[in-house]
DRENDO-1510 file (C-alpha; in Angstrom, 1 decimal, always signed):
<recs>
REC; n; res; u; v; w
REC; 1; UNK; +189.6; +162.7; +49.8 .
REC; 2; UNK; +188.9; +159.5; +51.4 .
REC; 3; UNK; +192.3; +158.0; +50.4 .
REC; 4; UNK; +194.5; +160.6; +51.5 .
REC; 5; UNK; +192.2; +160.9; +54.9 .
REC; 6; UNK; +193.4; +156.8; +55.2 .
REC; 7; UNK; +197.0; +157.6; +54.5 .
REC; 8; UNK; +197.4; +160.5; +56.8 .
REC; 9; UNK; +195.7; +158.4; +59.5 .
REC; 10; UNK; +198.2; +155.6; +58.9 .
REC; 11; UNK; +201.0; +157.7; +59.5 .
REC; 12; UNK; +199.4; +158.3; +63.1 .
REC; 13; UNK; +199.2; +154.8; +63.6 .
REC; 14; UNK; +202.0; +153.3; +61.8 .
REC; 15; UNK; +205.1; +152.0; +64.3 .
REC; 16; UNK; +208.2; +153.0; +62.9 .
REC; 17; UNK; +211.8; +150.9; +63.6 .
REC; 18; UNK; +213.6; +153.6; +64.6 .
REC; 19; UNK; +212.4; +157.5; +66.3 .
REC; 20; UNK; +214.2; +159.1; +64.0 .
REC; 21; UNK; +212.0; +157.5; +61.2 .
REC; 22; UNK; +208.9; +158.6; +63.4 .
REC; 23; UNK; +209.4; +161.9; +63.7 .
REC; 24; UNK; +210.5; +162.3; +59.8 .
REC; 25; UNK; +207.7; +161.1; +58.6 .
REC; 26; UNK; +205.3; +163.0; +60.7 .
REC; 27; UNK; +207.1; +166.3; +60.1 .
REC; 28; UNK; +206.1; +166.6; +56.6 .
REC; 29; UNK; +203.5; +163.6; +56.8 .
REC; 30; UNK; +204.5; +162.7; +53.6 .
REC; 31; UNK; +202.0; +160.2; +51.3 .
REC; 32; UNK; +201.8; +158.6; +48.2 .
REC; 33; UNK; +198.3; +158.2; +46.2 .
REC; 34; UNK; +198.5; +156.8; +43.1 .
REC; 35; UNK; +196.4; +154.8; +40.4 .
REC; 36; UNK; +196.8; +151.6; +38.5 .
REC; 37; UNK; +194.8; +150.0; +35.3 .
REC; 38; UNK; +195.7; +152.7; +33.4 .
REC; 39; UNK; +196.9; +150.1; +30.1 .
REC; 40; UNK; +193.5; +148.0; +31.1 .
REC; 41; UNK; +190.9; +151.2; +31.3 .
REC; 42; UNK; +192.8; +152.5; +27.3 .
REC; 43; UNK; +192.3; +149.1; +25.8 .
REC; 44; UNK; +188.5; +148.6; +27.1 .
REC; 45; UNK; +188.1; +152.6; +26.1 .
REC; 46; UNK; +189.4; +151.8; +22.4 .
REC; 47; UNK; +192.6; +153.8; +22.8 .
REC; 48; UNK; +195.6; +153.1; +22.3 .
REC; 49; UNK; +198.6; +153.1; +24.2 .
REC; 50; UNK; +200.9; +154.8; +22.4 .
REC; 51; UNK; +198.5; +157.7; +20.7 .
REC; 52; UNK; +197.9; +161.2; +22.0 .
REC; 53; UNK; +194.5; +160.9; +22.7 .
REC; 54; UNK; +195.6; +158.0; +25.2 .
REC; 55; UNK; +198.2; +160.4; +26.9 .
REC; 56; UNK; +195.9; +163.2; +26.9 .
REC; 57; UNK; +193.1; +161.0; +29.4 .
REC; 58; UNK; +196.0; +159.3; +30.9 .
REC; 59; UNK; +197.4; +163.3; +31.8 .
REC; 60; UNK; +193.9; +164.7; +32.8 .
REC; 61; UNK; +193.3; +162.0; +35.2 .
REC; 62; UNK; +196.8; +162.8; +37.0 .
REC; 63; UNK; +195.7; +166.4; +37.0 .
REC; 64; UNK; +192.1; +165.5; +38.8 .
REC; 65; UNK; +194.3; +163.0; +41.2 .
REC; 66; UNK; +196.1; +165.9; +42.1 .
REC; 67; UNK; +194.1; +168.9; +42.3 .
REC; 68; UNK; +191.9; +166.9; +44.3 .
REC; 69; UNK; +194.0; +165.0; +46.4 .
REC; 70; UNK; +195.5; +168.7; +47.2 .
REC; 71; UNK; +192.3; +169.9; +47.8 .
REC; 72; UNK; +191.7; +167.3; +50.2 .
REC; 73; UNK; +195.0; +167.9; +52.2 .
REC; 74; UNK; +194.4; +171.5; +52.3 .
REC; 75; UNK; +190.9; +170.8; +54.1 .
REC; 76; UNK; +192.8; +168.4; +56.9 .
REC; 77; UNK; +194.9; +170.8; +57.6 .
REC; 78; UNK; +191.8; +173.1; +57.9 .
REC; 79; UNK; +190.8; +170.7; +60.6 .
REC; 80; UNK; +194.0; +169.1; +62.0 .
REC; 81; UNK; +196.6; +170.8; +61.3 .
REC; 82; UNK; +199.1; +171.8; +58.4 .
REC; 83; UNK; +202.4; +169.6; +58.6 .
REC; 84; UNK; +205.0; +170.5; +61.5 .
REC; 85; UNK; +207.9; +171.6; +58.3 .
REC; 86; UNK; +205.9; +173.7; +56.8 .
REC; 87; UNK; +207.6; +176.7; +55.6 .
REC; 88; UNK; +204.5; +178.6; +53.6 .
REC; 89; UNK; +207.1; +180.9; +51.5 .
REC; 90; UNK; +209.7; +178.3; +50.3 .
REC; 91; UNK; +206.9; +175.8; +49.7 .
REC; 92; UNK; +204.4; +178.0; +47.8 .
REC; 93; UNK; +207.7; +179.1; +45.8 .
REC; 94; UNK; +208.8; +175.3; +44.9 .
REC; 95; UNK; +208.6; +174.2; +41.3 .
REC; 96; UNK; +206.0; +171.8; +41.5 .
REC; 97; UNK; +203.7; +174.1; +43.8 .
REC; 98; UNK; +204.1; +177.1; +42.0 .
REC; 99; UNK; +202.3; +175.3; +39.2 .
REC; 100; UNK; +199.4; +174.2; +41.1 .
REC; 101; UNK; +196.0; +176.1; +40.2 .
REC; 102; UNK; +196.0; +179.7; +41.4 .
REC; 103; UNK; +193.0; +178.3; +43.9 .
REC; 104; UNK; +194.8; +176.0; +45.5 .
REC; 105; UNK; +198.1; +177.8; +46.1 .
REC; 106; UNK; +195.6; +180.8; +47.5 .
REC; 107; UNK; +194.1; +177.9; +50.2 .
REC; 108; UNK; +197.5; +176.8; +51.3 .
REC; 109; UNK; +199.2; +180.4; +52.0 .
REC; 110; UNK; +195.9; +180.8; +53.9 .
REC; 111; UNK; +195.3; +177.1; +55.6 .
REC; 112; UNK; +198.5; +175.6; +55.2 .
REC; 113; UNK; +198.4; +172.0; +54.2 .
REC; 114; UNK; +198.2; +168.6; +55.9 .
REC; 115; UNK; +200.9; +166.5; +53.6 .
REC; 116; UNK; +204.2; +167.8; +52.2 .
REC; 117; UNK; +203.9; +165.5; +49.1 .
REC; 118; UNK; +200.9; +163.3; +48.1 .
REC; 119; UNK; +201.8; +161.8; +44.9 .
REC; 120; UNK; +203.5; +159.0; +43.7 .
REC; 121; UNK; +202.9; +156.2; +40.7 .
REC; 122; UNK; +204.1; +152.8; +42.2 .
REC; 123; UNK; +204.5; +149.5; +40.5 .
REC; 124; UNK; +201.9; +148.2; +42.1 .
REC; 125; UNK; +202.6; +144.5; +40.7 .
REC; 126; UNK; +201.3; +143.2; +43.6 .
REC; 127; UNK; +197.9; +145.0; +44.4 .
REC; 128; UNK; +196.9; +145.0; +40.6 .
REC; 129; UNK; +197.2; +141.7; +40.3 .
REC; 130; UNK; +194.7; +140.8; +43.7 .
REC; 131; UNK; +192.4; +143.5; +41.3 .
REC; 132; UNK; +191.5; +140.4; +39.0 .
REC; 133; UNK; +194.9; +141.1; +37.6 .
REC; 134; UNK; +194.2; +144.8; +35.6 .
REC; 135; UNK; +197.3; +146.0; +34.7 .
REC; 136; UNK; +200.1; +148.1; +37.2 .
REC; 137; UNK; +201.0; +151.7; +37.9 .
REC; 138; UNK; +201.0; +153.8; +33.8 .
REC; 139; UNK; +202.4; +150.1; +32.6 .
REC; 140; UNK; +200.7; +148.9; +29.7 .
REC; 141; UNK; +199.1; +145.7; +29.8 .
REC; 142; UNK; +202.0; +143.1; +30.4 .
REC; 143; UNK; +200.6; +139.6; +28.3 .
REC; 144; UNK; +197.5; +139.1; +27.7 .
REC; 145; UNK; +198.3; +135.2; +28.9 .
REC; 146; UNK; +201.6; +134.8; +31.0 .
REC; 147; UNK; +202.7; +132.4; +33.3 .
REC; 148; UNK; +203.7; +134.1; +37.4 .
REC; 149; UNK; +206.2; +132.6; +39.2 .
REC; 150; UNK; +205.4; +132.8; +43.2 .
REC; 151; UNK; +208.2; +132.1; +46.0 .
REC; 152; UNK; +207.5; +130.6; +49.6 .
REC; 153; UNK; +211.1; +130.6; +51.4 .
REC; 154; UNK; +213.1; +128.0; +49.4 .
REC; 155; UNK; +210.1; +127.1; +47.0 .
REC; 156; UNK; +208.4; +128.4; +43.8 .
REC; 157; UNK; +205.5; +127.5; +41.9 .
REC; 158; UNK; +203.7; +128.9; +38.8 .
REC; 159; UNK; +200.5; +130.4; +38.4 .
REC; 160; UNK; +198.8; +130.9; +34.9 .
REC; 161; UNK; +197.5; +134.7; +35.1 .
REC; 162; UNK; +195.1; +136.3; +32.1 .
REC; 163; UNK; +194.8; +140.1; +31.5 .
REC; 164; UNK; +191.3; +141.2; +33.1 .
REC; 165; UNK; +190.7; +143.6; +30.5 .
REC; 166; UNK; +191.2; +140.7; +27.7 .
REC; 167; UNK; +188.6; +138.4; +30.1 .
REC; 168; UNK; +185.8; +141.4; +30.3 .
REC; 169; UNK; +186.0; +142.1; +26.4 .
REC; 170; UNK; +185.6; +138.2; +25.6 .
REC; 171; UNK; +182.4; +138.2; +28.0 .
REC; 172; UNK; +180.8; +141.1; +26.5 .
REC; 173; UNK; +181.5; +140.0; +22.8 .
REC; 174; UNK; +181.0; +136.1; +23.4 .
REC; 175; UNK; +185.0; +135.2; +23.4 .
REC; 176; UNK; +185.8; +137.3; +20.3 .
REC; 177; UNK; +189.4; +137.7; +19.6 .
REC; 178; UNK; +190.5; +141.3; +21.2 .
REC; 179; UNK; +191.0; +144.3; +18.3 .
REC; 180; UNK; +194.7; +145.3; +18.1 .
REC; 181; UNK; +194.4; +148.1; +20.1 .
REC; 182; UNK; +195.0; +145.8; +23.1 .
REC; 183; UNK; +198.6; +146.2; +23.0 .
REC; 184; UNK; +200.7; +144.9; +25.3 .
REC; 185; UNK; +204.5; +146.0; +26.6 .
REC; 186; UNK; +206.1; +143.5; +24.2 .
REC; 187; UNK; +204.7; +145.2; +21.6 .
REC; 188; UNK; +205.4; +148.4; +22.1 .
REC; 189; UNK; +207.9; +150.6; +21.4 .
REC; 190; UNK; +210.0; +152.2; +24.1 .
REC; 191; UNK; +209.4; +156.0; +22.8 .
REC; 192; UNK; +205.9; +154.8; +23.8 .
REC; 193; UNK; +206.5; +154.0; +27.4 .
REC; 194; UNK; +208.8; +157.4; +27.7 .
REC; 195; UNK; +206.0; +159.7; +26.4 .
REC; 196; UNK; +203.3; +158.6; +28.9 .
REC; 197; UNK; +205.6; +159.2; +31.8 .
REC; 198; UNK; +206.4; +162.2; +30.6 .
REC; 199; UNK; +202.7; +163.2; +29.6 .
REC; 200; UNK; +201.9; +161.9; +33.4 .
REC; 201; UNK; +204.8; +163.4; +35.4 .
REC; 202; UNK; +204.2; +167.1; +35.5 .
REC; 203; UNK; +200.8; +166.1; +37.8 .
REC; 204; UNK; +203.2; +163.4; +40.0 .
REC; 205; UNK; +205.0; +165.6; +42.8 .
REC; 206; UNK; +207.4; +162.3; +44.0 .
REC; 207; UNK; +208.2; +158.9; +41.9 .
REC; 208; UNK; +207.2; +156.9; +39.5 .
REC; 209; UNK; +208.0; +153.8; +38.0 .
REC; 210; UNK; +208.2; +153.1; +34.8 .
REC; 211; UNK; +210.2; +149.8; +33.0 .
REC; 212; UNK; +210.9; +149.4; +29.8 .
REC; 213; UNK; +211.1; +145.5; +28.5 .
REC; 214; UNK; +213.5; +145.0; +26.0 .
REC; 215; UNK; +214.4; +141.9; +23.7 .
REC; 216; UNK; +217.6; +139.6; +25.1 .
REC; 217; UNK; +218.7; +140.8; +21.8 .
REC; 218; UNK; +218.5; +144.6; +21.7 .
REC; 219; UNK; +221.8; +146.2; +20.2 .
REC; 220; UNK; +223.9; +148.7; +22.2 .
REC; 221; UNK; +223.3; +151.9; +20.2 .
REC; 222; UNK; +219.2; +151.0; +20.9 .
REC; 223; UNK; +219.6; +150.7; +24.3 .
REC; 224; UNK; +221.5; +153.5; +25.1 .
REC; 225; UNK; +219.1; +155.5; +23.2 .
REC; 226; UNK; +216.2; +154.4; +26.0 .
REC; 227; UNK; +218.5; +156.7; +28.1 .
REC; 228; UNK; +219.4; +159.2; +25.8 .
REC; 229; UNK; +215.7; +160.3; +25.2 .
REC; 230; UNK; +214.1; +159.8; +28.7 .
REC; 231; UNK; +216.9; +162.5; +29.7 .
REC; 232; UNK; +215.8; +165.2; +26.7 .
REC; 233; UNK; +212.4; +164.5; +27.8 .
REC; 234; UNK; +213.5; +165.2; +31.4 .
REC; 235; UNK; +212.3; +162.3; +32.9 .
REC; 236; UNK; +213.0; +161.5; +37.1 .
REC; 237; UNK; +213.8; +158.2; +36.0 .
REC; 238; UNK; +213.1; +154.8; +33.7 .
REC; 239; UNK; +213.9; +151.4; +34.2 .
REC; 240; UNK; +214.9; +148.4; +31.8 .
REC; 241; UNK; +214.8; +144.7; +32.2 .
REC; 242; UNK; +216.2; +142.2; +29.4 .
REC; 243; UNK; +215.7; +138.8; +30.3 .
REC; 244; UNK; +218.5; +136.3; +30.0 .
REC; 245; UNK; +218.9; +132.6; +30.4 .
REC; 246; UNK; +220.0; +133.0; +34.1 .
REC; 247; UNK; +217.6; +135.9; +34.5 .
REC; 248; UNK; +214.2; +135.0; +33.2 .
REC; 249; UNK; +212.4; +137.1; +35.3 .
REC; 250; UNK; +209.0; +135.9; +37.5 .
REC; 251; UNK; +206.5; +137.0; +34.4 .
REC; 252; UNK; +206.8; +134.4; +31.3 .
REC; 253; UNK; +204.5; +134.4; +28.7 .
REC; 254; UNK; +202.6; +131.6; +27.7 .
REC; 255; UNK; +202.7; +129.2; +24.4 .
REC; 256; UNK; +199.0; +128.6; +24.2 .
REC; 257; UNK; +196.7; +131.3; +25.3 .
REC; 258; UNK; +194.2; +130.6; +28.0 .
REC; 259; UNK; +190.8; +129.9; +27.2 .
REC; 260; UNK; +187.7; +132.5; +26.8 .
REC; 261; UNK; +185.9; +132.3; +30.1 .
REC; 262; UNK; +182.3; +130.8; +29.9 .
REC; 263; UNK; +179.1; +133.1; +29.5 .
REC; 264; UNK; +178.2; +134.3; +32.7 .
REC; 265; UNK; +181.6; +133.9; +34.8 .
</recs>
């Protein structure tokens, strides 16, 4: 409730380029709340990745981010309003609503609600990684030791960056090596990255992001296949990257593994 309180505010706040961006955005008020650690929170749990029990939690906490973040704009809209496009009919009839939990769909044909869309899974490359690094958006856990490239203008440097997950289980088990649940994307396969979307997506009412990365070696018929099953599982989308000489990428993972943080750290 507190974070969809924040983004409504912001859009109340925000200053937008053009008017026409202004008053879009604060006809439907339109948000996106989303989560990140997801690969991180499975590894410390002893799940992993690419299992059903890890889909299942990885589903049920989508569906508690969005009854409740629903629940949350139905009770602004209580108090401030239900957004300016709001057409009750055509919006309790819409796919996504129409699936929503008989309650909920009963509270917006009486209140209305505050925000035409509240979900959305971002990358969040960015945000995890100020997070003492955990890992982004549904992703797995990148590397557990890889090297960040950062660019200033014309400049770049490199940063060495551990998995935070990795860093907690050597503190609690005095720098044992991980278990090999703690899987990370190389590892995986790419039917394992399509089946969490699609376990997550019914609970996501916008975007999310999703990339696959595949070996600089990965034959035609393979790849194509990414494609062929994100479509029979009815994905919204999926993304690839294969690195290549020119096109390394800003992740690189390191030779020599970092070291196990001292006791107490």
């Amino acid at each position: 409730p507190v974070a969809v309180r924040l983004l409504d505010n912001l859009l109340d706040t925000s200053h937008f380029p053009l008017a026409a961006q202004r008053t879009e955005a604060r006809a439907t008020r339109r948000i996106g709340l989303g989560f990140m650690g997801l690969g991180s929170a499975l590894n410390m749990l002893g799940l992993h990745y690419d299992s059903p029990a890890a889909r299942n939690l990885a589903a049920g906490i989508a569906r508690t981010l969005r009854d409740s973040a629903y629940q949350a704009s139905i009770d602004l809209a209580r108090a401030r309003g239900a957004f300016p496009a709001l057409e009750r009919t055509a919006y309790l009839a819409s796919p996504f609503v129409a699936r929503l939990p008989p309650a909920l769909r009963a509270e917006i044909g009486r209140y209305g609600i505050r925000n035409s869309h509240l979900l959305a899974i971002a990358p969040t490359g960015t945000i995890s990684l100020l997070a003492n690094n955990v890992s982004s958006g549904i992703e797995p856990v990148f590397r557990n030791a890889y090297t960040r490239t950062l660019r200033t203008g014309t400049e770049s440097s490199s940063m060495p960056v551990e998995d935070y997950a990795l860093l907690c289980w050597r503190e609690a088990f005095g720098g044992a090596p991980a278990p090999e649940r703690f899987v990370t994307a190389a590892t995986l396969p790419p039917s394992a990255h399509l089946l969490m979307q699609a376990a997550v997506q019914p609970m996501v009412d916008q975007g999310i992001s999703k990339t696959i990365n595949v070996p600089a070696d990965i034959q035609r018929g393979a790849f194509r296949q990414i494609y062929l099953d994100a479509h029979r599982l009815r994905l919204k989308g999926i993304t690839t990257f294969r690195p290549r000489p020119d096109r390394p990428g800003v992740l690189r993972e390191n030779t020599v593994p970092a070291a196990p943080p001292a006791r107490g750290s």
